[in-house]
C-alpha positions in Angstrom: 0.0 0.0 0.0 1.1 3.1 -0.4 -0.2 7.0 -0.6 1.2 10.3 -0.6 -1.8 12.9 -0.4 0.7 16.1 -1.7 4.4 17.0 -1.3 5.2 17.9 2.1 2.9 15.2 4.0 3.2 11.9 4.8 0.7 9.4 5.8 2.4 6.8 8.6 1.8 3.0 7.2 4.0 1.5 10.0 2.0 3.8 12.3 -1.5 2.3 10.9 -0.1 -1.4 11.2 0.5 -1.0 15.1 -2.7 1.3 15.3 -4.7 -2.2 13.7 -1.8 -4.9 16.3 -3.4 -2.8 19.3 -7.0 -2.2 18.2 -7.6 -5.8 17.0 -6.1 -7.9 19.8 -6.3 -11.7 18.5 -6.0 -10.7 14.6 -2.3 -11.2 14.5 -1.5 -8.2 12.8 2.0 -7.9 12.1 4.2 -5.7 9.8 5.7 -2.4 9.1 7.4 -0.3 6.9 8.2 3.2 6.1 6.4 6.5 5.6 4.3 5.8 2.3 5.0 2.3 2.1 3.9 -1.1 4.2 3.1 -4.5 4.6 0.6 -6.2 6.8 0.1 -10.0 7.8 -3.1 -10.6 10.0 -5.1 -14.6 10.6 -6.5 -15.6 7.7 -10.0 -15.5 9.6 -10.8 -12.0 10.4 -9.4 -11.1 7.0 -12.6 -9.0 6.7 -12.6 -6.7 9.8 -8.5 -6.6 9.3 -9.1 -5.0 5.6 -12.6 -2.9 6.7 -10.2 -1.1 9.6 -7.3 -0.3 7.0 -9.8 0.4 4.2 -11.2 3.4 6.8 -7.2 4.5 8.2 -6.2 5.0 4.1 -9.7 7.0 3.6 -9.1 9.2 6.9 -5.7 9.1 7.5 -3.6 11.0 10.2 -1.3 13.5 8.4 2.0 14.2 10.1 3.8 17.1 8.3 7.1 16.2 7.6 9.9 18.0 9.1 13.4 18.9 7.5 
C-alpha cells in the first residue's frame, strides 16, 4: 500500500499497522514499513474486519507534516 496525499505530508503505514496490532487484539496483525510504504500479515479468519479497519485509516488518515 502506499499514498502520498501532496508533497510535504506523509501518511504513517508503519503507524497504521501497530494502530490495527493494538486495536484488534487476536488478529495477529504484524508488519511495518516506512512512511508511504507497508506490509501487513493478519489470521487468515478475520481477514474482513483486518481490511474494513485499514480500508477506513487509508480513507481518513492521520497526516504528520514532515519535518526537515
Amino acid at each position: 500500500m502506499g499514498f502520498n496525499p501532496c508533497p510535504g505530508f506523509l501518511m504513517r503505514c508503519d503507524g497504521m499497522v501497530w494502530e490495527l496490532h493494538d486495536e484488534l487484539a487476536g488478529a495477529g496483525v504484524n508488519g511495518g514499513g516506512h512512511l508511504v510504504a507497508g506490509s501487513i500479515k493478519f489470521v487468515e479468519g478475520v481477514c474482513k474486519n483486518v481490511l474494513q479497519r485499514l480500508d477506513e485509516k487509508i480513507q481518513f488518515p492521520k497526516i504528520h507534516q514532515r519535518t526537515r
